[in-house]
N, C-alpha and C positions, 0 to 999 in steps of 0.2 A: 504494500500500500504506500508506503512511502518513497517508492520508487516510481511510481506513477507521478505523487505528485512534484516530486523533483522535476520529473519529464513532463509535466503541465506544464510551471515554473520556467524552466525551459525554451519550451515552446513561445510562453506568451514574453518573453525577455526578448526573444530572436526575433517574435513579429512584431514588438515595439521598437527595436532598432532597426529594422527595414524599414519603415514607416515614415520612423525619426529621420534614417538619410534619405528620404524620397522627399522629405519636408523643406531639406537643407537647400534644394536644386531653385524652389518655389520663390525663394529671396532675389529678388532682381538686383541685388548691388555686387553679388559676388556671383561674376564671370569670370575670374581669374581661369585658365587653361588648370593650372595646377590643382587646383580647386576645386574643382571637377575630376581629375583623377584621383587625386584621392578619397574622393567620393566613393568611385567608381570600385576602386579596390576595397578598401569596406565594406561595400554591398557585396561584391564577390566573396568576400574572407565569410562576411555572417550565412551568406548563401551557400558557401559548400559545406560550414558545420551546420548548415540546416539538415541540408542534402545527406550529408552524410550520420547525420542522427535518425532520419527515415531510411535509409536504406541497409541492409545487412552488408555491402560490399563498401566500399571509400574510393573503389576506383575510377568510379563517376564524377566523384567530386573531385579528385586530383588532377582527372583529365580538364574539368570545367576550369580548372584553378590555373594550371597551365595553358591550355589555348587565351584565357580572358588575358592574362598578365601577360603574353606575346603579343597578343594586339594590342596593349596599352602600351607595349615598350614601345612597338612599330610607330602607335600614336605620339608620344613623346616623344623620339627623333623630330616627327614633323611639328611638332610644336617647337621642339627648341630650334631650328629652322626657321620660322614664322616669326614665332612673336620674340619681341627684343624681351629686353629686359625692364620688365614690369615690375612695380613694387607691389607687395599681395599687403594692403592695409585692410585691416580689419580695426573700426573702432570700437567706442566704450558702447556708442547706442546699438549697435548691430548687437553686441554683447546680450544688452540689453533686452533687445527683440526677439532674440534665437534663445532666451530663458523665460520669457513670457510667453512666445508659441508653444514651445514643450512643454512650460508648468500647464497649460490650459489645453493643449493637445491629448496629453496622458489623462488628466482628467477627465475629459469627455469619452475616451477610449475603457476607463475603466471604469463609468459610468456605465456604457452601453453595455458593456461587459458586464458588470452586475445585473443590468435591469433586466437585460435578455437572457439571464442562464445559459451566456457562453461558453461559463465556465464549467459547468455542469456539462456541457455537452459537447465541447470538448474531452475532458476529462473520456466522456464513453466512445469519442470516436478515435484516440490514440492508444485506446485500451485494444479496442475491437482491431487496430492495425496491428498492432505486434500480438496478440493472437493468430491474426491471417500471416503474420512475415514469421511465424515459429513453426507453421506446417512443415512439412515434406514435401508438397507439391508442387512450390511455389515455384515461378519457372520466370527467366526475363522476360520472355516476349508477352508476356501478361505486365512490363511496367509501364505501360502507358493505360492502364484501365482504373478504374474509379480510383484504386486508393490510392494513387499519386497524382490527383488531382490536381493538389495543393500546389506541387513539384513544378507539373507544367504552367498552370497560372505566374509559380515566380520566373518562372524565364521566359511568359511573356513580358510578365510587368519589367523583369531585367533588361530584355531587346528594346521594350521602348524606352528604359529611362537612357542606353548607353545613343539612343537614336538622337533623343533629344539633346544628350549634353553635346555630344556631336553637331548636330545644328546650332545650339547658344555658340557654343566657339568659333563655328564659322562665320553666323551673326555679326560677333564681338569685332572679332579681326575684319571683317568684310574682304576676303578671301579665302579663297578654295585650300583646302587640305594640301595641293602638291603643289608646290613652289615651279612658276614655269619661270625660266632663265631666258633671257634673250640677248645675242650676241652681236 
């Protein structure tokens, strides 16, 4: 029993900070390049210890870990390319802003969460998952069916957040990702 609820705890820590850096992108003053990467990687880091706490193998998440951080390197060359040397200011009111969202963000999050028994039902539906992932039967080409629902929903919500910080930076810069040279 208390290993469940550890793995409640858990769960609702990892989709509060998914959440949280999806919230970080929503501030229009920080388009810094850098800024956005490491965004980016955070959301990857908490995504493959998601990934890899639903699933009985880790080499899904290791592979997701490595393909995302290649293309981020590949990205960084072209940014440091691009853009000069920007100072990444951060002041006291942004400070400011980014603890008043979160204090009121979280609240409203474990409001709904109380009021709706999703804690409750959560609880039955990670129960009921690692029940079905301790058969014998349990075969890959069945990972794409109900109970990794959750799985593919985050990597679509992942494909659109890296789509859009890719568009702000282009935005930002008002030029294309490849540096064209002319001679």
């Amino acid at each position: 029993m208390e290993n469940f609820s550890f793995m409640l705890g858990y769960t609702l820590v990892l989709e509060l900070l998914l959440i949280l850096i999806m919230m970080f992108t929503t501030s229009s003053f920080m388009f810094h390049p850098l800024y956005l990467s490491m965004l980016l990687v955070s959301y990857i880091i908490i995504f493959s210890f998601k990934m890899s706490f639903y699933l009985n193998s880790y080499w899904y998440s290791y592979i997701l870990f490595l393909v995302i951080i290649g293309g981020l390197m590949i990205l960084f060359m072209y940014f440091t390319s691009l853009v000069n040397n920007q100072m990444f200011y951060f002041s006291l009111i942004h400070y400011y802003y980014f603890n008043f969202k979160i204090f009121f963000f979280t609240l409203f999050l474990f409001m709904f969460y109380y009021y709706n028994n999703y804690l409750y039902i959560n609880y039955f539906e990670i129960f009921s998952f690692f029940n079905y992932q301790n058969q014998e039967f349990i075969l890959y080409k069945n990972l794409m069916m109900d109970y990794s629902l959750s799985l593919n929903i985050y990597v679509v919500i992942y494909l659109f957040f890296t789509m859009v910080c890719s568009v702000l930076i282009c935005l930002k810069v008002m030029v294309p990702l490849r540096q064209i040279l002319k001679y």
